[in-house]
HTML snippet that shows the backbone in 3Dmol.js (N, CA, C, O; Angstrom):
<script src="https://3Dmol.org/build/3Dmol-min.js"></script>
<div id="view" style="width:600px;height:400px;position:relative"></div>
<script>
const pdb = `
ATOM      1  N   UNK A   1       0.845  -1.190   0.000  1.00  0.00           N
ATOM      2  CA  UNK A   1       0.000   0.000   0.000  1.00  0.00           C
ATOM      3  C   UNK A   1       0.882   1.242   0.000  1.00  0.00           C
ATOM      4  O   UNK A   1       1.877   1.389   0.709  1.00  0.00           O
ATOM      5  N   UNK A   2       0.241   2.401  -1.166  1.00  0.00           N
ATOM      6  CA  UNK A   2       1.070   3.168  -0.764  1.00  0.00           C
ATOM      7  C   UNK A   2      -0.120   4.524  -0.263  1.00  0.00           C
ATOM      8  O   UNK A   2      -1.350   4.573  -0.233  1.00  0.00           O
ATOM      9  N   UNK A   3       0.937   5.477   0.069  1.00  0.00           N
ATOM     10  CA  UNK A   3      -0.226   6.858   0.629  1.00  0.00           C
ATOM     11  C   UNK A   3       0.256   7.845  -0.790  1.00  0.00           C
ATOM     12  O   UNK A   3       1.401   8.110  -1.156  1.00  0.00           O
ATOM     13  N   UNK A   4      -1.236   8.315  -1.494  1.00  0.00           N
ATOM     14  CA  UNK A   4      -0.992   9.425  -2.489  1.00  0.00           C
ATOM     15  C   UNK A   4      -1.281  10.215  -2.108  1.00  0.00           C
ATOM     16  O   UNK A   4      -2.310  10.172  -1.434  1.00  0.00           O
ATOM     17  N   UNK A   5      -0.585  11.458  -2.270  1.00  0.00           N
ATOM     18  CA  UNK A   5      -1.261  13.094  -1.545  1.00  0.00           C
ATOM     19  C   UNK A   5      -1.673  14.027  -2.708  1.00  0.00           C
ATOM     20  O   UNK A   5      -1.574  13.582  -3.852  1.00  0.00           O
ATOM     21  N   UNK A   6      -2.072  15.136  -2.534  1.00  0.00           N
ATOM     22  CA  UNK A   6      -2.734  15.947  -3.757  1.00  0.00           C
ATOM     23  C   UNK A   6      -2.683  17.118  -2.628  1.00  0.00           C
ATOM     24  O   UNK A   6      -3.694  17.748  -2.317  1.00  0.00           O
ATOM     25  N   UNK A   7      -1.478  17.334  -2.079  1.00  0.00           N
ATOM     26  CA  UNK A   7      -0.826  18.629  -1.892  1.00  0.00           C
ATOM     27  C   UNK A   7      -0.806  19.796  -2.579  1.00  0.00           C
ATOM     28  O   UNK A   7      -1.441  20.842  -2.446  1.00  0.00           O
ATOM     29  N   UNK A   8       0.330  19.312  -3.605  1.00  0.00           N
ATOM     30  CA  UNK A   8       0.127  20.484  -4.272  1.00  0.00           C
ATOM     31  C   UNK A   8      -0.886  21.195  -4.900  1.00  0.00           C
ATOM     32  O   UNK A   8      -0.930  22.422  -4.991  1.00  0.00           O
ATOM     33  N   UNK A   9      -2.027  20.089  -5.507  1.00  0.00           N
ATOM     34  CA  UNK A   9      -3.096  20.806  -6.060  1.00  0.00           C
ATOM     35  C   UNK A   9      -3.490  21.596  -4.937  1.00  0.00           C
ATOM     36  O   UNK A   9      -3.395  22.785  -5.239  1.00  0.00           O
ATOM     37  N   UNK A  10      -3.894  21.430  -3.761  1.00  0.00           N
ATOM     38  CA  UNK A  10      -4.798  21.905  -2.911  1.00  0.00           C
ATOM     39  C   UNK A  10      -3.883  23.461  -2.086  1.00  0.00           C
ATOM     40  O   UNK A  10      -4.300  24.512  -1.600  1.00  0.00           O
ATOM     41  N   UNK A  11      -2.440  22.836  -2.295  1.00  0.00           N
ATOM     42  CA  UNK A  11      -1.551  24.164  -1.839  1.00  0.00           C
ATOM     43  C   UNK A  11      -1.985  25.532  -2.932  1.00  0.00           C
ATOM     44  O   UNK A  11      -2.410  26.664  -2.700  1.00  0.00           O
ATOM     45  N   UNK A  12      -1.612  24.727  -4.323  1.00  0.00           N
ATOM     46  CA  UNK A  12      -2.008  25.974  -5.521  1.00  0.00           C
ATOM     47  C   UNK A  12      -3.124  26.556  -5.385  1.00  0.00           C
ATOM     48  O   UNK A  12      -3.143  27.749  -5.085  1.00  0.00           O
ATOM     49  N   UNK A  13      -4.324  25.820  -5.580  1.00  0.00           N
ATOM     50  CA  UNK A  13      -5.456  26.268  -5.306  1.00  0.00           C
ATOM     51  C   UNK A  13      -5.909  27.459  -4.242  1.00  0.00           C
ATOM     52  O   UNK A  13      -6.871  28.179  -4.510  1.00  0.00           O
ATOM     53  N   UNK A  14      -5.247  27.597  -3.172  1.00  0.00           N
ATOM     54  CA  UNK A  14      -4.984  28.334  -1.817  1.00  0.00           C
ATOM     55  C   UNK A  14      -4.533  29.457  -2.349  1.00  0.00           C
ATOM     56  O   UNK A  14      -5.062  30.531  -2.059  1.00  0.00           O
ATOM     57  N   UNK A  15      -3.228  29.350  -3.418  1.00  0.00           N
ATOM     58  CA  UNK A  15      -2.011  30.520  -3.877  1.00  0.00           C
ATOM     59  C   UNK A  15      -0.958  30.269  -2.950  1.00  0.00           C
ATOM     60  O   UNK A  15      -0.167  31.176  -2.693  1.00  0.00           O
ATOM     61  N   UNK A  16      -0.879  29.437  -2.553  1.00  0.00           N
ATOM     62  CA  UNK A  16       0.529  29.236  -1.782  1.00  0.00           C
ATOM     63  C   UNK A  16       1.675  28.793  -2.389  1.00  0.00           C
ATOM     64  O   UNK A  16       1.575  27.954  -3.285  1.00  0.00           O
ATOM     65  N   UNK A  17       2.674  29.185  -2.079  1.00  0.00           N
ATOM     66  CA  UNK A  17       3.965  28.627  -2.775  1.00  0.00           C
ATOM     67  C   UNK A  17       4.458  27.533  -1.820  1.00  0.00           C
ATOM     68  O   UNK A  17       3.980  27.489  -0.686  1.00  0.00           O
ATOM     69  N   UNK A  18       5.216  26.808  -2.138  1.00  0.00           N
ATOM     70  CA  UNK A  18       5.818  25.557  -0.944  1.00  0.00           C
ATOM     71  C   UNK A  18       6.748  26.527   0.212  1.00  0.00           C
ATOM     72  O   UNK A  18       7.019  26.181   1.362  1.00  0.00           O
ATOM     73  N   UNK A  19       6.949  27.198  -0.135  1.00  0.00           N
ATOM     74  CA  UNK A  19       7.654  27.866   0.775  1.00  0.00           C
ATOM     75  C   UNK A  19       6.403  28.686   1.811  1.00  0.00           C
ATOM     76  O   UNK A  19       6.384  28.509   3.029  1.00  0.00           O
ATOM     77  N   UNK A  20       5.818  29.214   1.386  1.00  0.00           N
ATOM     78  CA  UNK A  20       4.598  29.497   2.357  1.00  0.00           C
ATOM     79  C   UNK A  20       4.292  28.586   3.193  1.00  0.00           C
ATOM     80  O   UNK A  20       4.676  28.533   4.361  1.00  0.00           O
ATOM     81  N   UNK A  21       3.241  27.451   2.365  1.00  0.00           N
ATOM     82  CA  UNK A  21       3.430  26.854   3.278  1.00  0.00           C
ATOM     83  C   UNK A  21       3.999  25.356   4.270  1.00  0.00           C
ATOM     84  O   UNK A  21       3.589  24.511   5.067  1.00  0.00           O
ATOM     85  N   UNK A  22       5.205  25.797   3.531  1.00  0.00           N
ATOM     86  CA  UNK A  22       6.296  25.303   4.613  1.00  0.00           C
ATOM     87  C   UNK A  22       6.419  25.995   6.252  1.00  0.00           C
ATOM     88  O   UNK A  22       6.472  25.431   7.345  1.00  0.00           O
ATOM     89  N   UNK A  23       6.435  27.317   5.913  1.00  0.00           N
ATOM     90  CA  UNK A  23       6.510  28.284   7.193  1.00  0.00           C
ATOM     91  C   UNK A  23       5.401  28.051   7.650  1.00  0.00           C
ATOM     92  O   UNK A  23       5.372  28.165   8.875  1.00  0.00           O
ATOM     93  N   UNK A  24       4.068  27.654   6.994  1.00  0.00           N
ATOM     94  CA  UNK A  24       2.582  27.762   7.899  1.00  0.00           C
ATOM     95  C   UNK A  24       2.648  26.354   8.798  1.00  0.00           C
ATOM     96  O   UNK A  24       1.814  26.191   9.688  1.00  0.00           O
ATOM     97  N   UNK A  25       3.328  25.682   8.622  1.00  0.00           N
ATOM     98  CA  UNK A  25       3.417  23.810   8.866  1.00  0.00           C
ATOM     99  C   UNK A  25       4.313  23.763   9.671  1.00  0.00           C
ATOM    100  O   UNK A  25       4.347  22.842  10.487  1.00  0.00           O
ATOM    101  N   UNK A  26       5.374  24.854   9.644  1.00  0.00           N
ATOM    102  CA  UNK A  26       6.879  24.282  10.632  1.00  0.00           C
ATOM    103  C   UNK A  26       7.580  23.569   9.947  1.00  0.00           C
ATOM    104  O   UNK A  26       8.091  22.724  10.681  1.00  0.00           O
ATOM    105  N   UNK A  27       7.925  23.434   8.790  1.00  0.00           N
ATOM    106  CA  UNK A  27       8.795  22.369   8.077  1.00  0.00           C
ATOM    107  C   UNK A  27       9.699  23.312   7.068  1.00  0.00           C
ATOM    108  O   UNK A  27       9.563  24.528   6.932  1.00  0.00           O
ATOM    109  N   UNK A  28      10.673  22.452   6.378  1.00  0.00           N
ATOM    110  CA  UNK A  28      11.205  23.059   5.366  1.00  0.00           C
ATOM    111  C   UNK A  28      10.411  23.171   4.068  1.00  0.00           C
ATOM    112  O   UNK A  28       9.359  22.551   3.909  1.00  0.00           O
ATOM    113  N   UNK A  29      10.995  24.061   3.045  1.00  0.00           N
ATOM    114  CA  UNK A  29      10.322  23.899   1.634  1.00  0.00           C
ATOM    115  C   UNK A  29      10.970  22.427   1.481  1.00  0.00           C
ATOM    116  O   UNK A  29      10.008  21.866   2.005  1.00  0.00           O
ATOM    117  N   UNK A  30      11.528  21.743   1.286  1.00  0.00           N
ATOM    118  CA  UNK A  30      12.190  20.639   1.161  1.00  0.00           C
ATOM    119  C   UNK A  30      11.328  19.866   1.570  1.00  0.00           C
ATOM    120  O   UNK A  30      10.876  19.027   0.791  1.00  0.00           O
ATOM    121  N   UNK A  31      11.159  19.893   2.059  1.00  0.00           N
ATOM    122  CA  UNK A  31       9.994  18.446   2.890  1.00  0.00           C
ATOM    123  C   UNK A  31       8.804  18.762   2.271  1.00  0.00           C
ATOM    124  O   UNK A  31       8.320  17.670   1.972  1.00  0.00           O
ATOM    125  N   UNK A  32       7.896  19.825   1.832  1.00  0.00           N
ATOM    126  CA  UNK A  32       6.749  20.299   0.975  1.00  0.00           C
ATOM    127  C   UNK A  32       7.392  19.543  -0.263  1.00  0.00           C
ATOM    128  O   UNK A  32       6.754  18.617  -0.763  1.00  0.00           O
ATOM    129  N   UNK A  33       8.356  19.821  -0.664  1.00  0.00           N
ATOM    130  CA  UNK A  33       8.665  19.179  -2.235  1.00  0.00           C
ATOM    131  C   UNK A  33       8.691  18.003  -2.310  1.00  0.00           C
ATOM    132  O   UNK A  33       7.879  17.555  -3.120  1.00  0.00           O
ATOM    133  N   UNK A  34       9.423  17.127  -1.689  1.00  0.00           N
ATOM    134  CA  UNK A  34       9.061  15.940  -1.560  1.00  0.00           C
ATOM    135  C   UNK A  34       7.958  14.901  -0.876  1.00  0.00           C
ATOM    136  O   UNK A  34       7.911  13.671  -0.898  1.00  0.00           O
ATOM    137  N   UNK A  35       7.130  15.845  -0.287  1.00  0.00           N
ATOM    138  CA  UNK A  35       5.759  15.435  -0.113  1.00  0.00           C
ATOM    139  C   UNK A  35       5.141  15.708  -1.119  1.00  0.00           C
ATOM    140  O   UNK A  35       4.066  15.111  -1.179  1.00  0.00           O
ATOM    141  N   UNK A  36       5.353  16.355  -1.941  1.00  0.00           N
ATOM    142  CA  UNK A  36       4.514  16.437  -3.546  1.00  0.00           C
ATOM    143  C   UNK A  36       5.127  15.708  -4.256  1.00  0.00           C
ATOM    144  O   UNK A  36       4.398  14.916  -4.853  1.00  0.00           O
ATOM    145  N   UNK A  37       6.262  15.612  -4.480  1.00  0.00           N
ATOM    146  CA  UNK A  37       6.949  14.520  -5.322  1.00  0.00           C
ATOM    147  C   UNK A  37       6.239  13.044  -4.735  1.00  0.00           C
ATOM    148  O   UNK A  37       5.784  12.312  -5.614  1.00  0.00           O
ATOM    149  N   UNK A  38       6.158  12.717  -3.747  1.00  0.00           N
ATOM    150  CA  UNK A  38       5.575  11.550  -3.193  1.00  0.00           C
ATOM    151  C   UNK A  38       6.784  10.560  -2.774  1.00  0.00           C
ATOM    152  O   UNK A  38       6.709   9.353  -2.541  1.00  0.00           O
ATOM    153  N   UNK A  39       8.106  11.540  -2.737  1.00  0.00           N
ATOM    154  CA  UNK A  39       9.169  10.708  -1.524  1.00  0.00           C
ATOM    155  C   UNK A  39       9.413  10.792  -0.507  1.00  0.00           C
ATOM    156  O   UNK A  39      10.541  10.658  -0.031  1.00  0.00           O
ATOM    157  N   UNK A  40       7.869  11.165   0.391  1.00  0.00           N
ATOM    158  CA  UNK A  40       8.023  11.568   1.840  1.00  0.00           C
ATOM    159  C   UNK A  40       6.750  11.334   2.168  1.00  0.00           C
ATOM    160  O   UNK A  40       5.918  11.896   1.457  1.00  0.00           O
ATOM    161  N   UNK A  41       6.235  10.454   3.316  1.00  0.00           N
ATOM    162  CA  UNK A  41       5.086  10.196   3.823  1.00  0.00           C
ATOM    163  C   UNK A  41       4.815  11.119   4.920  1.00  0.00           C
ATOM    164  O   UNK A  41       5.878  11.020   5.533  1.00  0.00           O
ATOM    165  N   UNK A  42       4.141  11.912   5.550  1.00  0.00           N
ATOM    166  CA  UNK A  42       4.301  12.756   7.078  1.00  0.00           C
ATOM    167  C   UNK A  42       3.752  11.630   7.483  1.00  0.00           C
ATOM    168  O   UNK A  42       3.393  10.549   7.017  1.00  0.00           O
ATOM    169  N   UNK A  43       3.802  12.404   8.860  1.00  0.00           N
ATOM    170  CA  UNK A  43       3.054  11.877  10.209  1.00  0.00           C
ATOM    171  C   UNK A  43       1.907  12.754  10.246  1.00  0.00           C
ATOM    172  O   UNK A  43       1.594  13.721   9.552  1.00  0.00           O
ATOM    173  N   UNK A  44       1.325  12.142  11.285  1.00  0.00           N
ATOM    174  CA  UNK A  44      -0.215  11.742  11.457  1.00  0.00           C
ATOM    175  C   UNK A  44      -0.096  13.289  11.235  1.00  0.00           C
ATOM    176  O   UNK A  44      -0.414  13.807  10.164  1.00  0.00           O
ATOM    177  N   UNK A  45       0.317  13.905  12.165  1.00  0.00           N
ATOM    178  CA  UNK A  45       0.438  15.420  12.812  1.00  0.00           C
ATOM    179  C   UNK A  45       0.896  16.575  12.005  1.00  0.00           C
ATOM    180  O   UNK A  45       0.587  17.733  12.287  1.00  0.00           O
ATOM    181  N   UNK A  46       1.937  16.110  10.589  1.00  0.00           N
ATOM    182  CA  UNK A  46       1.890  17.406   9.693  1.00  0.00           C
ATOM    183  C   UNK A  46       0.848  17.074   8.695  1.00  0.00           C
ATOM    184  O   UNK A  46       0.263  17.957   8.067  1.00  0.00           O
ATOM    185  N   UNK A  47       0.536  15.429   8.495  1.00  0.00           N
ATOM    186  CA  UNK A  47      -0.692  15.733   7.651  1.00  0.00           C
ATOM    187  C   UNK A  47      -1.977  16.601   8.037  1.00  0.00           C
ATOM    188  O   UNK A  47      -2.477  17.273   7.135  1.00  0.00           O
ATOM    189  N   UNK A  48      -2.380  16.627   8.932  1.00  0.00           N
ATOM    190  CA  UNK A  48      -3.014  17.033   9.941  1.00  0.00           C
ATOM    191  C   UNK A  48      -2.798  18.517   9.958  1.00  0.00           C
ATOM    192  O   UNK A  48      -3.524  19.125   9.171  1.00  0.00           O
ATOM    193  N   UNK A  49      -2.208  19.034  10.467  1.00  0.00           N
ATOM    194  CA  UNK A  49      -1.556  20.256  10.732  1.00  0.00           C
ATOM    195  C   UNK A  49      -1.738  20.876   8.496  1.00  0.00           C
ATOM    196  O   UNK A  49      -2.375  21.800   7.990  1.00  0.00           O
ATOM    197  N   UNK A  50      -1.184  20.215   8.106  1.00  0.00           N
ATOM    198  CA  UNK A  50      -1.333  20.593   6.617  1.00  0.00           C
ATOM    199  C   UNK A  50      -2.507  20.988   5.791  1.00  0.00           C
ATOM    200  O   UNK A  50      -2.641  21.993   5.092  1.00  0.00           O
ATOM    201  N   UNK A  51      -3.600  19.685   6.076  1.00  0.00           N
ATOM    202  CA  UNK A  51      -5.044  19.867   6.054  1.00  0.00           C
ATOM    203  C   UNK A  51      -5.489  21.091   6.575  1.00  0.00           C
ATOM    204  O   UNK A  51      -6.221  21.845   5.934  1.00  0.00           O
ATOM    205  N   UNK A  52      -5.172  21.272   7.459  1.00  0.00           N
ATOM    206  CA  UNK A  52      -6.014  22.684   8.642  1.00  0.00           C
ATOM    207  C   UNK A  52      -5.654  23.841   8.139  1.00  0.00           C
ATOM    208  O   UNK A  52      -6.431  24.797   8.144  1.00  0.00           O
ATOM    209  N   UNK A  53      -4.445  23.909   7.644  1.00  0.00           N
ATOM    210  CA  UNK A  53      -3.812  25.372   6.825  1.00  0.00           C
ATOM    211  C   UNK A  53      -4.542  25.113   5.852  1.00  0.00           C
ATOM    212  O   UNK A  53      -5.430  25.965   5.849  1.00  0.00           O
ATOM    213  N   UNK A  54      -4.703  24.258   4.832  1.00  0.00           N
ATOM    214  CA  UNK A  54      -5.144  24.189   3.415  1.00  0.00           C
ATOM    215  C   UNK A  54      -6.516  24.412   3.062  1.00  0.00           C
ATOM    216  O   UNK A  54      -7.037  24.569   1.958  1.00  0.00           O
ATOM    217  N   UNK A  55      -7.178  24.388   4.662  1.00  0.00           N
ATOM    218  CA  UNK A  55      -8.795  24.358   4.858  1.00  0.00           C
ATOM    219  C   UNK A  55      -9.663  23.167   3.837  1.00  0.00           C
ATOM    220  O   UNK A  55     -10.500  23.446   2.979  1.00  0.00           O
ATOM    221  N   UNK A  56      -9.222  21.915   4.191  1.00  0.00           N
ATOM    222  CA  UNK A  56      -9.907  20.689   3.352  1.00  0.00           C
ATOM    223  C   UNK A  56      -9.644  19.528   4.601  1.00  0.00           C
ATOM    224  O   UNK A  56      -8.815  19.425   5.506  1.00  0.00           O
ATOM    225  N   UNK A  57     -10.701  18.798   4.181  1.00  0.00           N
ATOM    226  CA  UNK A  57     -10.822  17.420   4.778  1.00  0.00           C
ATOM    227  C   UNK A  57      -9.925  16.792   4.295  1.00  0.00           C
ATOM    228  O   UNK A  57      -9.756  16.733   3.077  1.00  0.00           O
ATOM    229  N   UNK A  58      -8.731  15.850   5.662  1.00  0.00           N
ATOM    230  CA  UNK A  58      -7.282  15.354   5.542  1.00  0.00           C
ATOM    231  C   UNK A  58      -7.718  14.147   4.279  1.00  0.00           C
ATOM    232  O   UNK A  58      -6.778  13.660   3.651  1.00  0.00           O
ATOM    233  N   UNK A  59      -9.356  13.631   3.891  1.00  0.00           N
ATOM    234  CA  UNK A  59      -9.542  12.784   3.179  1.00  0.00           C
ATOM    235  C   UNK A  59      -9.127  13.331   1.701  1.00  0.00           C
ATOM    236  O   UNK A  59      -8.713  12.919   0.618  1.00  0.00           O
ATOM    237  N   UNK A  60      -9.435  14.296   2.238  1.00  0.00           N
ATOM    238  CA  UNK A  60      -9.148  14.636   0.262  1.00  0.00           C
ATOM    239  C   UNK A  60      -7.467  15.050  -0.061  1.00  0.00           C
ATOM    240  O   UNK A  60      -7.026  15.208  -1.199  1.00  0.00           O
ATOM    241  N   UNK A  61      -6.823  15.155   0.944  1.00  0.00           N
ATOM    242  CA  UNK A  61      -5.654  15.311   0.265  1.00  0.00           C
ATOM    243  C   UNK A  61      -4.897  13.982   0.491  1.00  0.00           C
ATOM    244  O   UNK A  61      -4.085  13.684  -0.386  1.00  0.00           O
ATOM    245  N   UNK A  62      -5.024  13.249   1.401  1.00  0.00           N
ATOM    246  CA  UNK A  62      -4.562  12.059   1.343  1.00  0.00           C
ATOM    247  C   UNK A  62      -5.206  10.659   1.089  1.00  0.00           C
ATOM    248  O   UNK A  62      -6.324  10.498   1.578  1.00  0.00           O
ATOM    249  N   UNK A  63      -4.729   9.768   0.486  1.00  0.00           N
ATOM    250  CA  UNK A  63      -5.279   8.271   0.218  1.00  0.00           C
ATOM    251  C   UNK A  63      -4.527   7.527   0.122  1.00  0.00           C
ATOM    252  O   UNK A  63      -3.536   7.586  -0.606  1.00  0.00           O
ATOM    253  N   UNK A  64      -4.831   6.687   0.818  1.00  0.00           N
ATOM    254  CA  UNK A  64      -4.508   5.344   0.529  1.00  0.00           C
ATOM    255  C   UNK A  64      -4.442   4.476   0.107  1.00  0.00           C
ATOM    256  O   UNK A  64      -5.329   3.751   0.556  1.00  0.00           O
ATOM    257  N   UNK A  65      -3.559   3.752  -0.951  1.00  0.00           N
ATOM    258  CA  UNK A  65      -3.594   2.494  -2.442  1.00  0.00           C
ATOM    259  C   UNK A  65      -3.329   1.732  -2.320  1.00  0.00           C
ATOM    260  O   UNK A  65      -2.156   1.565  -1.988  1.00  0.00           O
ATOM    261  N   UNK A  66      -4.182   0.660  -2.484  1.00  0.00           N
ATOM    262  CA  UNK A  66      -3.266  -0.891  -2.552  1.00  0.00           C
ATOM    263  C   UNK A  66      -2.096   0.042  -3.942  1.00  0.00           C
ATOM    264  O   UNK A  66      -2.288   1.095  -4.550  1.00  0.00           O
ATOM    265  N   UNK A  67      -0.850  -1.026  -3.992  1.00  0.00           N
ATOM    266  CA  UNK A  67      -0.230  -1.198  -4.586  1.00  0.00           C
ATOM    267  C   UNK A  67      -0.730  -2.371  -6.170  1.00  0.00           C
ATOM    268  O   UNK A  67       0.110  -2.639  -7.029  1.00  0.00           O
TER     269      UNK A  67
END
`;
const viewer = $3Dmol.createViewer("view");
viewer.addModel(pdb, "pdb");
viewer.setStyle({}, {cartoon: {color: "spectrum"}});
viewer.zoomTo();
viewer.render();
</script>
């Protein structure tokens, strides 16, 4: 199983740049990029924390795939 995110759509949509919100999350732009790239899974707590800045249900930006 893997976890797909749709970050970035939902970051753009906002007008945020990864660097925004990187600073809104506590993280680096680095870690935003590769959570959009999809070589970084968060924890419970920046997905979470990510959702709440982005103003969407954590369902819609994250899912879960069988492989």
């Amino acid at each position: 199983m893997q976890v797909i995110n749709e970050v970035q759509k939902w970051r753009k949509k906002r007008g945020l740049t990864q660097e925004e919100l990187a600073e809104r999350v506590d993280v680096s732009r680095k870690t935003i990029g590769s959570l959009e790239k999809g070589n970084y899974t968060p924890s419970l707590l920046l997905g979470l924390r990510i959702a709440e800045e982005l103003d969407v249900d954590i369902n819609e930006i994250f899912q879960l795939r069988e492989d």
